[in-house]
C-alpha positions as CSV (number, residue, x, y, z in Angstrom):
1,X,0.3,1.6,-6.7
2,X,2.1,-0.6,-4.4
3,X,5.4,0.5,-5.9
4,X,4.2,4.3,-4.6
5,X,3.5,3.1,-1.2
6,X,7.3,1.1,-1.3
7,X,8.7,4.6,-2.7
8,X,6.9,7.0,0.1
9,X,7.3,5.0,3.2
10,X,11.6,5.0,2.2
11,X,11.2,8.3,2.9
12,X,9.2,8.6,5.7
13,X,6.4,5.7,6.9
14,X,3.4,6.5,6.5
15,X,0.5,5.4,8.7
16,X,-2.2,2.4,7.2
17,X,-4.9,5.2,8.4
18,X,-3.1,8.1,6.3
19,X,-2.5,5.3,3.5
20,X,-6.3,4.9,3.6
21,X,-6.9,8.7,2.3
22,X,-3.9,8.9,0.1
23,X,-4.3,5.7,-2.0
24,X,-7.9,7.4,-3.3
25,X,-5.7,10.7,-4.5
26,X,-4.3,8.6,-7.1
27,X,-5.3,8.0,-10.6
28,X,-3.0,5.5,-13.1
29,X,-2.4,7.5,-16.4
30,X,-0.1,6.9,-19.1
31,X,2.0,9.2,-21.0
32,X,3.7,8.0,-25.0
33,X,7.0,10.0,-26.1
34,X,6.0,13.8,-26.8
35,X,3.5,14.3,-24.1
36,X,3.7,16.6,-21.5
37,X,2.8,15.9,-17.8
38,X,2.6,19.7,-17.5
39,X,2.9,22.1,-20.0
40,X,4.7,25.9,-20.4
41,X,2.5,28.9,-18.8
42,X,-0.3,27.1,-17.6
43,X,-1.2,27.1,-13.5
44,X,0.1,23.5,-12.5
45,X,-2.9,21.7,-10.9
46,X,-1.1,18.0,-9.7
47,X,1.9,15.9,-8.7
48,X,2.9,12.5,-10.0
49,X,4.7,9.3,-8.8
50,X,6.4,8.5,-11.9
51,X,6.2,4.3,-11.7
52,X,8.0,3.9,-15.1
53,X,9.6,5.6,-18.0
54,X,11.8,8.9,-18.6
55,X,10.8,12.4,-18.4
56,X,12.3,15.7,-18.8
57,X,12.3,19.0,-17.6
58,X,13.4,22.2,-19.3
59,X,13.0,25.4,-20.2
60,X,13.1,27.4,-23.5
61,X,15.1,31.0,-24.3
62,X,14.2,33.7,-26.0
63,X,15.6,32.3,-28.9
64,X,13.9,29.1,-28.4
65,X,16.4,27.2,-27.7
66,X,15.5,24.3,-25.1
67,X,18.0,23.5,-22.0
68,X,17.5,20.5,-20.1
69,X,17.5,21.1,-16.2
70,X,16.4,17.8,-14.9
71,X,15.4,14.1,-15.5
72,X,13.2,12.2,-13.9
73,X,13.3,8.0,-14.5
74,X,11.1,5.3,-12.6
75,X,10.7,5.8,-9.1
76,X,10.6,9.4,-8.7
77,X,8.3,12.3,-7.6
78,X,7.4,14.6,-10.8
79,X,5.3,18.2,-10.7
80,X,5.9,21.8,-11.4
81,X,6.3,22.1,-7.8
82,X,6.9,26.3,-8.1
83,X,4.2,26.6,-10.4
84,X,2.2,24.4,-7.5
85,X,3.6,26.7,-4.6
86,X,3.7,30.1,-6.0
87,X,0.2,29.6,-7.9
88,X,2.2,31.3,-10.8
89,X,2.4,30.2,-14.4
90,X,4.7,27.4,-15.0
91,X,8.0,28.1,-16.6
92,X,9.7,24.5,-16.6
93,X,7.3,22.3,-18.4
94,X,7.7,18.3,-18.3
95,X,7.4,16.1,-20.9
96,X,7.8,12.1,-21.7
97,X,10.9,10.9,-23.2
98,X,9.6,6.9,-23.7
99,X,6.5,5.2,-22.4
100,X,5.4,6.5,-18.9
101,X,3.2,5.2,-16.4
102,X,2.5,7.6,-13.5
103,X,0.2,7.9,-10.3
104,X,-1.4,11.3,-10.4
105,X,-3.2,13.6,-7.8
106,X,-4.4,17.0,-7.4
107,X,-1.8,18.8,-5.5
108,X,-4.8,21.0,-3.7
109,X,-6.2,17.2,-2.6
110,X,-2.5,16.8,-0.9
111,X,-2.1,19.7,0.8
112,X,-5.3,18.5,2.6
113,X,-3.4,15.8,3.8
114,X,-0.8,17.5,4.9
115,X,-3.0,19.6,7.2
116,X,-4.9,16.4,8.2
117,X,-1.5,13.6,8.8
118,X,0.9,14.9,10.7
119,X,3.3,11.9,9.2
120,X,2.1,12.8,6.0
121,X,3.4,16.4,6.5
122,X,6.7,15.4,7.7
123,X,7.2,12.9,4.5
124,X,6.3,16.3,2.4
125,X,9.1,18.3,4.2
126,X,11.5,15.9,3.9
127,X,10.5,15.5,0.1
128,X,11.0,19.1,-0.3
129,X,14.4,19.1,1.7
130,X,15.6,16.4,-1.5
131,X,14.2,18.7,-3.8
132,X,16.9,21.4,-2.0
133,X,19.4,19.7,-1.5
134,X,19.0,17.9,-5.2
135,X,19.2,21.6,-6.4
136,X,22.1,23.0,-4.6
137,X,23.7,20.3,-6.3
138,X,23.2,20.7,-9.7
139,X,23.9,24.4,-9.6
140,X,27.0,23.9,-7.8
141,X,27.9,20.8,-10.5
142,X,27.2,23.6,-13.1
143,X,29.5,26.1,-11.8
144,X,32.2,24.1,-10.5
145,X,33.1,20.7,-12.5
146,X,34.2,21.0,-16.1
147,X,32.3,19.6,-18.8
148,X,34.0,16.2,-18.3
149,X,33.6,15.8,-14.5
150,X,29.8,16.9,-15.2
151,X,29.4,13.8,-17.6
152,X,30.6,11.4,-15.2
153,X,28.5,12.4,-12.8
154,X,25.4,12.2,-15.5
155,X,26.4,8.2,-15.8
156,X,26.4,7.1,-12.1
157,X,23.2,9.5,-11.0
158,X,21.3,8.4,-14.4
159,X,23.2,4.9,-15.3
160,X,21.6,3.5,-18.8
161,X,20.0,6.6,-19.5
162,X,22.5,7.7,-22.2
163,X,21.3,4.2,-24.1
164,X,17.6,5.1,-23.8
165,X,17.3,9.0,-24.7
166,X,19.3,10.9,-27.8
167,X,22.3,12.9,-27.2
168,X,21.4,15.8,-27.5
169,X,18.9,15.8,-24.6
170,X,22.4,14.7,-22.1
171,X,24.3,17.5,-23.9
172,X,21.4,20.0,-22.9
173,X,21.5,18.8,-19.7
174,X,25.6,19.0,-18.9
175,X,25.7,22.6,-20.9
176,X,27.8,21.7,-23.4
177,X,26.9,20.7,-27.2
178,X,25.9,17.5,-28.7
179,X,29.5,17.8,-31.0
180,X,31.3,18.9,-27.6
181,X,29.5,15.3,-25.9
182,X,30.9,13.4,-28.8
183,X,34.2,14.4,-28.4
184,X,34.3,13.9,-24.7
185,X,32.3,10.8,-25.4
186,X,35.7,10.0,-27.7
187,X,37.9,11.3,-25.3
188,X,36.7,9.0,-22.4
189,X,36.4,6.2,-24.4
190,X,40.4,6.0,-25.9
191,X,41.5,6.4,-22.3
């Protein structure tokens, strides 16, 4: 839990009195390859610190075809956040790509806080403003940078992650196919 603390207060210090009712909020669980923090049209319920491990997010078309629209490695806040906000069905579930150890707590338990800490309010605007900006930036990643300029980017935001999870999970995640990653894979590679 103390890496949570570390991970929070980087983004905005928290008080030792606010610590006091947050730590409680908390519970340790652990997640093995396949398992889903939050699952496909279900109400999301809680948020999660993710301490270790790799998760993914993504959504499935009509012809069940899965895309990748985010991952989420150690360190890193985790939660269907608008499933949480819009108290709507979740549509991008999250699931464990290794081993995962994560801090969880009812999201109607931290909205409390918010409401109660006014530093604990402004470390949840400022987490939302990431989750903005973080956005804006992958949509804009999508639309303008080929499929190689994409890739590159994948290594230095996610570096080792290409060792850890199968191909076609990154190809999902740049748009492209797991042949097309090969051959840029190649490409990059002879140059």
């Amino acid at each position: 839990m103390n890496r949570l603390k570390i991970f929070l207060n980087s983004i905005s210090e928290l008080s030792e009195e606010t610590w006091k009712e947050v730590f409680p909020l908390f519970t340790k669980v652990e997640l093995s390859p396949g398992d889903f923090f939050v699952k496909e049209n279900v109400h999301a319920k809680k948020i999660a610190f993710l301490e270790e491990g790799i998760l993914r997010a993504f959504f499935t078309n009509k012809e069940a075809k899965e895309y990748n629209k985010q991952f989420f490695v150690d360190a890193s806040l985790i939660g269907a956040y608008s499933s949480l906000l819009s108290n709507e069905r979740n549509k991008i579930p999250q699931q464990a790509l290794s081993k995962c150890t994560l801090w969880e707590a009812k999201y109607s338990d931290i909205k409390k806080l918010f409401e109660k800490f006014h530093d604990f309010e402004k470390l949840g605007r400022k987490i939302a403003e990431y989750y903005f900006l973080e956005k804006e930036r992958k949509e804009l990643e999508m639309a303008l940078l080929n499929a190689t300029e994409r890739y590159v980017l994948f290594k230095k935001s996610f570096p080792n992650l290409e060792q850890k999870i199968p191909q076609y999970h990154i190809a999902s995640y740049l748009g492209i196919t797991a042949t097309q990653l090969s051959r840029l894979r190649n490409k990059l590679l002879k140059e």
